[in-house]
C-alpha positions in Angstrom: 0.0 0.0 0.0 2.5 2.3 0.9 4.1 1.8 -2.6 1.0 2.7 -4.6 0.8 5.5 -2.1 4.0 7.0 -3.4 1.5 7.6 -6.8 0.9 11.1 -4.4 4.0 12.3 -4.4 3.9 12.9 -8.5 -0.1 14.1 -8.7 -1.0 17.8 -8.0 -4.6 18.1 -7.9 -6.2 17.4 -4.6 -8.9 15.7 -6.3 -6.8 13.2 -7.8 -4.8 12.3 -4.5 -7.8 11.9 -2.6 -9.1 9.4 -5.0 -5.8 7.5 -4.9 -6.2 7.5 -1.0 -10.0 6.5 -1.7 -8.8 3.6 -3.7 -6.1 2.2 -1.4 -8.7 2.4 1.5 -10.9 0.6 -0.8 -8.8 -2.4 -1.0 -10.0 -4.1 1.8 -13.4 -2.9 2.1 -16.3 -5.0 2.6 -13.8 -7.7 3.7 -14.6 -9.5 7.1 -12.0 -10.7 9.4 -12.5 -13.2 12.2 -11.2 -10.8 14.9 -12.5 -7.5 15.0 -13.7 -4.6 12.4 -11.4 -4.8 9.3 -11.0 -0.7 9.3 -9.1 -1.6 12.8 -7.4 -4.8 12.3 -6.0 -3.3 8.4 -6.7 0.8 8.6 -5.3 1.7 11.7 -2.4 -0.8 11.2 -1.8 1.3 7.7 -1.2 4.3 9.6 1.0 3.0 12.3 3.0 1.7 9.4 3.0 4.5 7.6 4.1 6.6 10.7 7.1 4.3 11.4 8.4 4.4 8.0 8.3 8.0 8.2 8.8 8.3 3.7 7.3 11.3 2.2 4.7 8.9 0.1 3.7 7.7 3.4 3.1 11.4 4.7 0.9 11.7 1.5 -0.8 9.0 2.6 -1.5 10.0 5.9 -2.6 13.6 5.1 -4.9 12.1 2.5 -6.2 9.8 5.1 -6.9 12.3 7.7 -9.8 13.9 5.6 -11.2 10.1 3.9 -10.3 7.7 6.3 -13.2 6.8 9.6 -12.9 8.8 12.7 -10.6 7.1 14.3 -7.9 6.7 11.6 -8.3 10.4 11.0 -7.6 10.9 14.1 -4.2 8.7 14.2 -3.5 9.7 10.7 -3.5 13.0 11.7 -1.1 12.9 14.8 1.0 10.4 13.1 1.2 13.3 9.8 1.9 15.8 12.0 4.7 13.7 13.9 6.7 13.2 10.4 6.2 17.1 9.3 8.3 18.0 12.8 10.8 16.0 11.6 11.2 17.8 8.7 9.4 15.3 6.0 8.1 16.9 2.6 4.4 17.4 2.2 2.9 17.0 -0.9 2.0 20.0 -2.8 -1.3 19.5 -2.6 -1.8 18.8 0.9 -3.0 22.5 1.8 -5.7 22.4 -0.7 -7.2 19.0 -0.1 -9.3 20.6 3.3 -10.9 23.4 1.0 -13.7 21.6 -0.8 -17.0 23.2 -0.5 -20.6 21.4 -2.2 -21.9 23.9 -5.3 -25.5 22.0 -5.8 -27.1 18.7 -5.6 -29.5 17.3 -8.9 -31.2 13.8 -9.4 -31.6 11.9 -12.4 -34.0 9.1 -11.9 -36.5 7.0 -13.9 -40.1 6.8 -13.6 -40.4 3.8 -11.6 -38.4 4.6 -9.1 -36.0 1.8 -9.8 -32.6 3.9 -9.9 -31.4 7.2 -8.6 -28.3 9.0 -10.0 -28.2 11.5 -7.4 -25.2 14.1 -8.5 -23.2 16.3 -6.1 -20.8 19.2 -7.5 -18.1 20.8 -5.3 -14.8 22.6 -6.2 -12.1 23.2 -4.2 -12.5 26.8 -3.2 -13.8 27.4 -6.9 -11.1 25.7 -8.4 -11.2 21.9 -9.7 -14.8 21.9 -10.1 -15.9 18.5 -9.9 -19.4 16.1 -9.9 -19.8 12.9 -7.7 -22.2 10.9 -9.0 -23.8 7.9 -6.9 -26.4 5.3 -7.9 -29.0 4.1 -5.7 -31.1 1.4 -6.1 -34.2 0.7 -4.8 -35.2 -2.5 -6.6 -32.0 -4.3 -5.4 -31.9 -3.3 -2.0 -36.0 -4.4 -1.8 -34.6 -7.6 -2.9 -31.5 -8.1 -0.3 -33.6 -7.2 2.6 -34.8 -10.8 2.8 -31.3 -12.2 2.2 -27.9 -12.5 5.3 -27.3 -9.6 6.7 -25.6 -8.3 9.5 -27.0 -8.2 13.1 -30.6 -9.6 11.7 -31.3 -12.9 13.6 -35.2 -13.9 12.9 -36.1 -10.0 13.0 -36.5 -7.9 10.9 -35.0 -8.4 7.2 -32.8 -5.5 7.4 -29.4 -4.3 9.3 -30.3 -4.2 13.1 -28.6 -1.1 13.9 -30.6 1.2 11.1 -33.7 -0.5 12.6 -32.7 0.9 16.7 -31.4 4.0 14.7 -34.7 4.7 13.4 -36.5 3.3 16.2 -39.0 1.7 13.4 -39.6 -2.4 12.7 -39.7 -1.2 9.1 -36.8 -1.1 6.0 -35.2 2.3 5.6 -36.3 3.9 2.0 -33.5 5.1 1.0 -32.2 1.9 -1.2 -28.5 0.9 -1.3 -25.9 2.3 -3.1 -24.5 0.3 -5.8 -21.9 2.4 -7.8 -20.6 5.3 -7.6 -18.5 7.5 -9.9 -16.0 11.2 -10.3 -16.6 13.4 -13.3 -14.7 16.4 -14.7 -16.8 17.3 -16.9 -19.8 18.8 -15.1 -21.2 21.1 -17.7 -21.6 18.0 -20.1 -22.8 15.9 -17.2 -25.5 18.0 -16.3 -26.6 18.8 -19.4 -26.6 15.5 -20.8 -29.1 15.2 -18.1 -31.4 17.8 -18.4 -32.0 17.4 -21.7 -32.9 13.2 -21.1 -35.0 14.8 -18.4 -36.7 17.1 -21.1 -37.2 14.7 -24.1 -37.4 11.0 -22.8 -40.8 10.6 -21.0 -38.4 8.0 -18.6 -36.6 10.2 -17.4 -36.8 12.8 -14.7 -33.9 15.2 -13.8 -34.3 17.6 -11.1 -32.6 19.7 -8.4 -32.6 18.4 -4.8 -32.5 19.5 -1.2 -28.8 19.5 -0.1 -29.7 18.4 3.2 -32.2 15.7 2.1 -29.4 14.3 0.0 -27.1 14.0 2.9 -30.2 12.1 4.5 -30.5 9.5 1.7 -26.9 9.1 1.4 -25.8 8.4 4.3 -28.8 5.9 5.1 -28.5 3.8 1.9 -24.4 4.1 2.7 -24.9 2.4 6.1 -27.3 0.3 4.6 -25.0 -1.5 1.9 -22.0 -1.1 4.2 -24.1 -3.7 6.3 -24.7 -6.0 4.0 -22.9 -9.6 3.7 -22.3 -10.0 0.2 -23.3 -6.0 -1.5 -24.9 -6.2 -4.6 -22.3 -3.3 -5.8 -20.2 -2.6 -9.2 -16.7 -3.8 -9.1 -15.5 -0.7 -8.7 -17.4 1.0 -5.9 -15.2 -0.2 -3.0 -12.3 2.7 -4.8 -14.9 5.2 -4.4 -16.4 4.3 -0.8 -13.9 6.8 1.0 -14.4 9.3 -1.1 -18.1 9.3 -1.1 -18.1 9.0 2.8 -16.1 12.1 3.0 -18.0 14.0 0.3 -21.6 13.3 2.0 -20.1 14.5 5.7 -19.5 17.8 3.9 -23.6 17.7 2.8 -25.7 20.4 5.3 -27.2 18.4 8.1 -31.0 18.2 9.1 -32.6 16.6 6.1 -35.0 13.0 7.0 -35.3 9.9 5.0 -39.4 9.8 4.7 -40.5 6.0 6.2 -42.6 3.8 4.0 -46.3 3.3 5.1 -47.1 0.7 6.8 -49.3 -1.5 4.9 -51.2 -3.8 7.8 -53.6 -7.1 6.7 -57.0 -5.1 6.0 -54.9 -2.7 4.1 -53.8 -5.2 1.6 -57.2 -6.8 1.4 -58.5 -3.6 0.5 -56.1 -3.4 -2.2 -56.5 -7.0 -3.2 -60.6 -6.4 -3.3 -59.9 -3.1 -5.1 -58.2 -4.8 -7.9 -60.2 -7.6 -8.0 -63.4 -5.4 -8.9 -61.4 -3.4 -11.8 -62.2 -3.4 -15.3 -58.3 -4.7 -15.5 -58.7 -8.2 -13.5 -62.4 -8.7 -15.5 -61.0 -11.0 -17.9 -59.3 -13.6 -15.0 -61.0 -16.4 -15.4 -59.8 -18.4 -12.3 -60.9 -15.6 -9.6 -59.4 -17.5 -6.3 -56.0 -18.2 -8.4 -55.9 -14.9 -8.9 -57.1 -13.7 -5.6 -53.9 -16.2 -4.3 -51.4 -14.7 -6.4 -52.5 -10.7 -6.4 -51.9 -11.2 -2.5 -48.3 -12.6 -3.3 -47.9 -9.4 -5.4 -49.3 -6.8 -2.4 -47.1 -9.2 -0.2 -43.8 -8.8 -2.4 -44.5 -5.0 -2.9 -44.9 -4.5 0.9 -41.6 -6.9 2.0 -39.2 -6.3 -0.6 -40.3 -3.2 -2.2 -40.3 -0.6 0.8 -43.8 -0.4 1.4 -44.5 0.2 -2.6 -47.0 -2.4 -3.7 -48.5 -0.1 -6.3 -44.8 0.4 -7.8 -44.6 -1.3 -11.3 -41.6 -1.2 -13.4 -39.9 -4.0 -15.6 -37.0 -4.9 -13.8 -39.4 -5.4 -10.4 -42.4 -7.9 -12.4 -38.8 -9.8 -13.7 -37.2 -10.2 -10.3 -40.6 -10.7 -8.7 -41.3 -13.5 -11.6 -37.9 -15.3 -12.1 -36.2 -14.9 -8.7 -38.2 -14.7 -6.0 -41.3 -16.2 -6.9 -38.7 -19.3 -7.8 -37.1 -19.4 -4.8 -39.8 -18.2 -2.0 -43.0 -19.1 -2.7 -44.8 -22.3 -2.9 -47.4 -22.2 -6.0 -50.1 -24.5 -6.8 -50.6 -25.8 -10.4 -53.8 -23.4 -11.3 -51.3 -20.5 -9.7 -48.7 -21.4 -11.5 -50.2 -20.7 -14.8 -52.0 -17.7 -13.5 -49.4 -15.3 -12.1 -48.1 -14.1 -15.2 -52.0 -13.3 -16.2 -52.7 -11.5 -12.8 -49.0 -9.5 -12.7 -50.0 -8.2 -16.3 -53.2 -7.2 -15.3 -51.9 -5.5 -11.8 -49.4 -3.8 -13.9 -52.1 -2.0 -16.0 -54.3 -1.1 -12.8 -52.0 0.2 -10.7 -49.4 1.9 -13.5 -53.2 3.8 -14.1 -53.2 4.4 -10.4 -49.6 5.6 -9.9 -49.7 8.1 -12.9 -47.3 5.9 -15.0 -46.5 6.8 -18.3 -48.6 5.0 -20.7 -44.7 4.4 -22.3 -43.7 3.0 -19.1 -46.7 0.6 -18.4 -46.4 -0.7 -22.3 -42.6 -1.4 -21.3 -43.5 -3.0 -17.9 -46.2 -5.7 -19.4 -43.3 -5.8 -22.6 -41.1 -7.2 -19.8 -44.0 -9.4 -17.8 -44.2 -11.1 -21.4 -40.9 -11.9 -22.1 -40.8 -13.1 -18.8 -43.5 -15.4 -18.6 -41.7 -18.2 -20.8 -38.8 -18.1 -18.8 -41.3 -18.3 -15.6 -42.1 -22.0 -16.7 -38.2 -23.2 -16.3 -37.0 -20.7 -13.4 -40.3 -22.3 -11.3 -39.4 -25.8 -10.3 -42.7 -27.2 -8.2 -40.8 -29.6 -6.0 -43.4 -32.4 -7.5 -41.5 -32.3 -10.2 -38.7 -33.7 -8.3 -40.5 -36.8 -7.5 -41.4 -35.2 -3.9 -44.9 -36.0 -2.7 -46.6 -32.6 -2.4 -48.2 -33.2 0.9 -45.2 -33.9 2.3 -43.8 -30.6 1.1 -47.3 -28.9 1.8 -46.4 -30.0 5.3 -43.0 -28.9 5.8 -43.9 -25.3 4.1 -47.5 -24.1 5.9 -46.2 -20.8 5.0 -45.4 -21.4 1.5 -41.5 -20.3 2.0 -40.0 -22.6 -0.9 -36.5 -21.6 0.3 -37.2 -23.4 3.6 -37.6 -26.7 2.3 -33.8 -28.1 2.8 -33.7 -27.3 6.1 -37.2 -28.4 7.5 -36.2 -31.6 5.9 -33.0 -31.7 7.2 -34.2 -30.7 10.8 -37.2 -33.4 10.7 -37.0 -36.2 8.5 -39.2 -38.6 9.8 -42.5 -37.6 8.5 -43.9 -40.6 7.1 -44.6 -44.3 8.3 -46.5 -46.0 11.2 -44.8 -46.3 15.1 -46.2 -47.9 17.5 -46.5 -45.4 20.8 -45.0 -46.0 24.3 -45.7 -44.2 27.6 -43.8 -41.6 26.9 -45.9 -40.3 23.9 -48.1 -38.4 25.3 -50.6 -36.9 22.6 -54.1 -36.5 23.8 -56.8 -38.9 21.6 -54.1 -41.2 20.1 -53.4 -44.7 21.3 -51.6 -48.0 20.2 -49.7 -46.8 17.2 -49.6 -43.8 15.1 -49.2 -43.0 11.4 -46.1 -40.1 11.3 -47.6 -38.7 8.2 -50.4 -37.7 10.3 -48.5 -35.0 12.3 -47.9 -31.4 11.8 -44.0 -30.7 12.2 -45.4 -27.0 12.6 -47.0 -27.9 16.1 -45.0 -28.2 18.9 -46.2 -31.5 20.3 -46.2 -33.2 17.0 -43.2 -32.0 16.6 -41.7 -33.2 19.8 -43.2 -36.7 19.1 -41.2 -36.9 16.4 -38.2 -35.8 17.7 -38.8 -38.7 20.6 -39.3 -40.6 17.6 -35.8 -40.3 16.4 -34.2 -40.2 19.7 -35.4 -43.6 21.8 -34.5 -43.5 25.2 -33.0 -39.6 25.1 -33.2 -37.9 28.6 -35.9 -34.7 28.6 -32.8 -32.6 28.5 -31.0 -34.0 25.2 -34.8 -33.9 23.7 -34.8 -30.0 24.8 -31.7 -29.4 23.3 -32.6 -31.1 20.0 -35.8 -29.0 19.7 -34.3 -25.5 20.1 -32.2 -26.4 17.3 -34.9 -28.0 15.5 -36.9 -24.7 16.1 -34.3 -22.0 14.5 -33.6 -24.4 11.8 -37.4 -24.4 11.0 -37.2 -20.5 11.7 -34.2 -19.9 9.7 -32.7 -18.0 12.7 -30.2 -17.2 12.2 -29.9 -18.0 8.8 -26.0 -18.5 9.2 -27.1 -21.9 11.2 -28.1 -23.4 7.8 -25.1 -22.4 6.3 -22.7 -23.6 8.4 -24.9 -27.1 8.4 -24.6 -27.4 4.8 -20.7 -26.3 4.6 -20.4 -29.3 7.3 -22.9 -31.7 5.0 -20.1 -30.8 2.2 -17.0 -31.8 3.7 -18.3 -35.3 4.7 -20.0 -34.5 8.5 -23.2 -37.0 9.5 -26.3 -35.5 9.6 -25.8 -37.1 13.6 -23.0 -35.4 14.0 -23.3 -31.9 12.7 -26.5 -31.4 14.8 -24.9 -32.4 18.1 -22.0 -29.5 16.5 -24.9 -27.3 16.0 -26.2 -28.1 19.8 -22.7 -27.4 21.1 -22.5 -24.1 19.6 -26.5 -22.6 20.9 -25.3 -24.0 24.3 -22.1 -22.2 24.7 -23.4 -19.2 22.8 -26.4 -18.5 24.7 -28.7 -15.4 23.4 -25.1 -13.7 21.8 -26.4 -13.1 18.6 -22.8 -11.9 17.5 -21.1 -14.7 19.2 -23.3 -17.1 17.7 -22.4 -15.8 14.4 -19.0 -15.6 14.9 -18.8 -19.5 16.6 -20.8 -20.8 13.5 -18.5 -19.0 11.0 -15.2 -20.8 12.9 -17.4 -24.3 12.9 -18.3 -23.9 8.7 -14.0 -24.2 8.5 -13.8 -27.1 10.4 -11.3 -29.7 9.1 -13.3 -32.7 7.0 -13.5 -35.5 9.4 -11.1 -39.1 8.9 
C-alpha cells in the first residue's frame, strides 16, 4: 500500500490524490476478518506503518487519510502526519488544498419507476477543480437483499439491526443501497446531458434536490449497503467508498429519509378487493388463483419493495417473476399458470393508479411477457422432483419454498407408522400412530417426532434437540443453515453436525454476534477421517 501510495508524491490536484487515497482504503473494504472490524485490524495498522516508516509517500498518505479515512484513523492519521512534518518530511503539494472543498448543488436523475437514482453532487475546491460525484442508488436491489444474510438480523426484521434501533422503526429504511458510484470532470456535459434526457425522454426525470435531504439519503443507503454480507455493488465502488463517505459529511445536516407506510392485513385486502373489482382483472377467469397470487404481489410489494406495492416497473415484475417467486414461494398448479395473467393485469391497474407513463406501463407488461416463458423453467414445483406434495405442503404451511432443505434436514421422519409407548403423550391417540399424520409445525407433533428419532433420550437431550430443530425451521439465524450445509459438504453426518450445532446454541447462549462468529469458525472445520 504504501508503494502505490507513493502515486501522491507525482499528482498535484487534490482531487486526484484523494481518489488515490480512496482507492487504497478501498482495497480491503467489505472484507470481514475473524477478529475485529477490518478498518481496525487493516486501517489503523496502515497508519501505524506508515508513521514508522516515516517516507514522504507515506506522509501523503496519511494527510490524504486524515480527511477520507473513519474517525478514528483520521484521528491517528492526523497525529501520526503531524509527527513526520516535525521532523522535517516533505508534504505534498497539494496537501493544503485538499481541506478546501466546498458542495456547489445537488441534482437527481431518476426514472419513472423509481428503480434507480443518480443522485449528483458538485463541489470545487474553493472554486477551483470543479468536480461532480455521481452515486447510484437502487431501490429494486436493495428491496430484494432485505430478505437475504445480513448483519445483526437474527429472525427480526429483514434488514441491518442497527438502522432499525437507529430509526427506532420495525420497518426497512427507504433510501435503497448504493450500488456504484463515480467522479466526473466534466460537469457542464454531465449536467446537461441530463437535463436534456430529463426534457425529451418521457423515462426520465432530472431535477434539483434539497442538499440536506441528499445528505439524509446518502448516508442511510451508505450504512445500509456497508451492512450487508455480500453488496450487490459494481466492481469498482469499493475505490470510491472513502471518497463518497467524505463527500456526504460535507452535505448540510437536518434533512430525513421519509419512512414507508405501513401496509397492515386489512390494508392489503383492501387493495386485493380493489383490484379484484377493476375493469383490468375482469378477464381472469380463475378468480381465487388470482385472488392467491394478487396477495403474493401486495405481499412482495410490501416486504421487498419498501412499502411500494403499487410500484410497477420491468425490472421489479422480472425479479418478482424469475427470482423470488422461484425461490420463496410455494405455487399451486392453477397459480402457477395464473401469475403471469394476474402481474400483467396489476401492472395496467395500478401503472393507471400511480400516474405511470402510458410508455412506461407498455414497457413493464413488454417485460412481464418476455418473462412469462422463462417463468415456466425458473419455477421448479418440488413435485416435479419426485417429492410428494403433501409432504412438502407439510413442511412449508407458510409457503416459503426456500425453507424446504432445512425443514427436511431438521425433521426427516415424516412418514410411516410407530407404535406409541408411555412416553408419547398426545391427547386422543393410542396404540400406534401414522407419522404422516403429524404437523412438524406444532410443537407436540413435533416433539413426538423428535422422541421418535431419539429412543431413550433424557428430557434434557430432547430439549436441546428442539431448540435447534426450532431455528432451523425458523431460519434464525440463517447463518445456522449455512454452516450445516458447509459441514454436510466436507463429509459430517447428519448425527454429527447437529450435536455441533447443539454445542454451539449451548455455549453461545442469546449472543447473537457470538453465535455468528462460533458458527462462522465451525463452517471451517477440518473434514473429518
Amino acid at each position: 500500500m504504501l508503494r502505490h501510495a507513493r502515486e501522491l508524491l507525482a499528482v498535484r490536484s487534490p482531487l486526484d490524490a484523494e481518489l488515490i487515497v480512496s482507492e487504497i482504503l478501498g482495497s480491503w473494504w467489505g472484507q470481514r476478518v475473524a477478529a475485529g472490524d477490518v478498518e481496525e485490524v487493516i486501517g489503523e495498522a496502515l497508519v501505524d506503518h506508515a508513521g514508522e516508516v516515516g517516507t514522504p509517500a507515506a506522509l501523503a498518505l496519511l494527510t490524504g487519510m486524515a480527511y477520507l479515512g473513519t474517525p478514528r484513523q483520521a484521528a491517528k492519521a492526523e497525529r501520526a502526519a503531524l509527527a513526520l512534518m516535525e521532523r522535517g518530511v516533505a508534504r505534498p503539494g497539494w496537501a493544503d488544498r485538499v481541506g478546501t472543498v466546498v458542495l456547489e448543488d445537488c441534482h437527481v436523475s431518476r426514472d419513472v419507476y423509481g428503480d434507480q437514482d443518480s443522485i449528483i453532487c458538485t463541489y470545487t475546491y474553493g472554486g477551483l477543480d470543479r468536480h461532480a460525484l455521481i452515486v447510484l442508488v437502487d431501490r429494486t436491489k436493495a428491496g430484494a437483499v432485505t430478505g437475504s444474510l445480513l448483519h445483526g438480523t437474527g429472525a427480526g426484521p429483514a434488514f441491518p439491526g442497527s438502522l432499525a434501533a437507529a430509526a427506532g422503526d420495525p420497518r426497512p429504511p427507504a433510501a435503497g443501497l448504493v450500488r456504484d458510484a463515480w467522479v466526473s470532470s466534466q460537469v457542464d456535459k454531465l449536467l446537461g446531458h441530463c437535463e436534456r434526457e430529463g426534457r425529451t425522454n418521457p423515462l426520465m426525470r432530472y431535477e434539483a434536490l434539497d442538499p440536506r435531504e441528499t445528505r439524509a439519503v446518502l448516508r442511510r443507503a451508505l450504512d445500509f449497503t456497508d451492512e450487508l454480507r455480500d453488496p450487490p455493488v459494481n466492481d469498482s465502488f469499493g475505490s470510491y467508498h472513502a471518497f463518497v463517505r467524505a463527500r456526504v459529511a460535507l452535505l448540510p445536516p437536518g434533512g430525513r429519509v421519509p419512512q414507508p407506510p405501513v401496509y397492515g392485513r386489512d390494508r392489503r385486502a383492501t387493495i386485493a378487493a380493489r383490484f379484484l373489482a377493476s375493469d383490468e382483472a375482469e378477464e381472469l377467469s380463475d378468480r381465487s388463483a388470482a385472488s392467491r397470487c394478487v396477495d403474493r404481489i401486495i405481499d412482495y410489494g410490501c416486504a421487498h419493495d419498501f412499502g411500494r406495492p403499487l410500484r410497477v416497473s420491468p425490472l421489479k415484475c422480472e425479479m418478482f417473476l424469475l427470482d423470488w417467486l422461484p425461490r420463496k414461494v410455494l405455487l399451486s398448479p392453477t397459480e402457477q399458470e395464473a401469475v403471469p395473467h394476474v402481474l400483467a393485469a396489476w401492472v395496467r391497474w395500478a401503472g393507471k393508479r400511480t400516474g405511470l407513463p402510458d410508455e412506461g406501463v407498455r414497457a413493464t407488461l413488454d417485460a412481464v411477457w418476455d418473462a412469462t416463458a422463462k417463468f415456466a423453467e425458473a419455477y421448479r414445483d418440488p413435485s416435479a422432483f419426485g417429492l410428494d406434495r403433501d409432504l412438502v405442503t407439510r413442511l412449508l404451511p407458510d409457503g416459503e419454498l426456500e425453507a424446504l432443505p432445512r425443514r427436511a434436514f431438521a425433521l426427516p421422519f415424516l412418514s410411516g407408522r410407530h407404535r406409541l409407548s408411555g412416553r408419547h403423550r398426545l391427547p386422543g391417540r393410542h396404540g400406534s400412530i401414522d407419522l404422516s399424520t403429524l404437523d412438524p409445525a406444532d410443537p407436540q407433533d413435533r416433539r413426538f417426532m423428535l422422541e421418535f428419532e431419539h429412543p431413550g433420550a433424557s428430557d434434557a437431550h430432547l430439549d436441546a434437540h428442539e431448540r435447534l430443530t426450532v431455528r432451523l425451521w425458523n431460519g434464525d439465524p440463517p447463518q445456522l443453515w449455512e454452516t450445516a450445509q458447509a459441514l454436510l459438504d466436507v463429509g459430517y453426518e447428519r448425527h454429527e453436525i447437529l450435536h455441533r450445532l447443539i454445542d454451539v446454541l449451548d455455549r453461545c447462549g442469546d449472543d447473537p454476534g457470538e453465535l455468528r462468529g462460533a458458527l462462522r469458525v465451525l463452517r471451517h472445520a477440518e473434514p473429518p477421517e
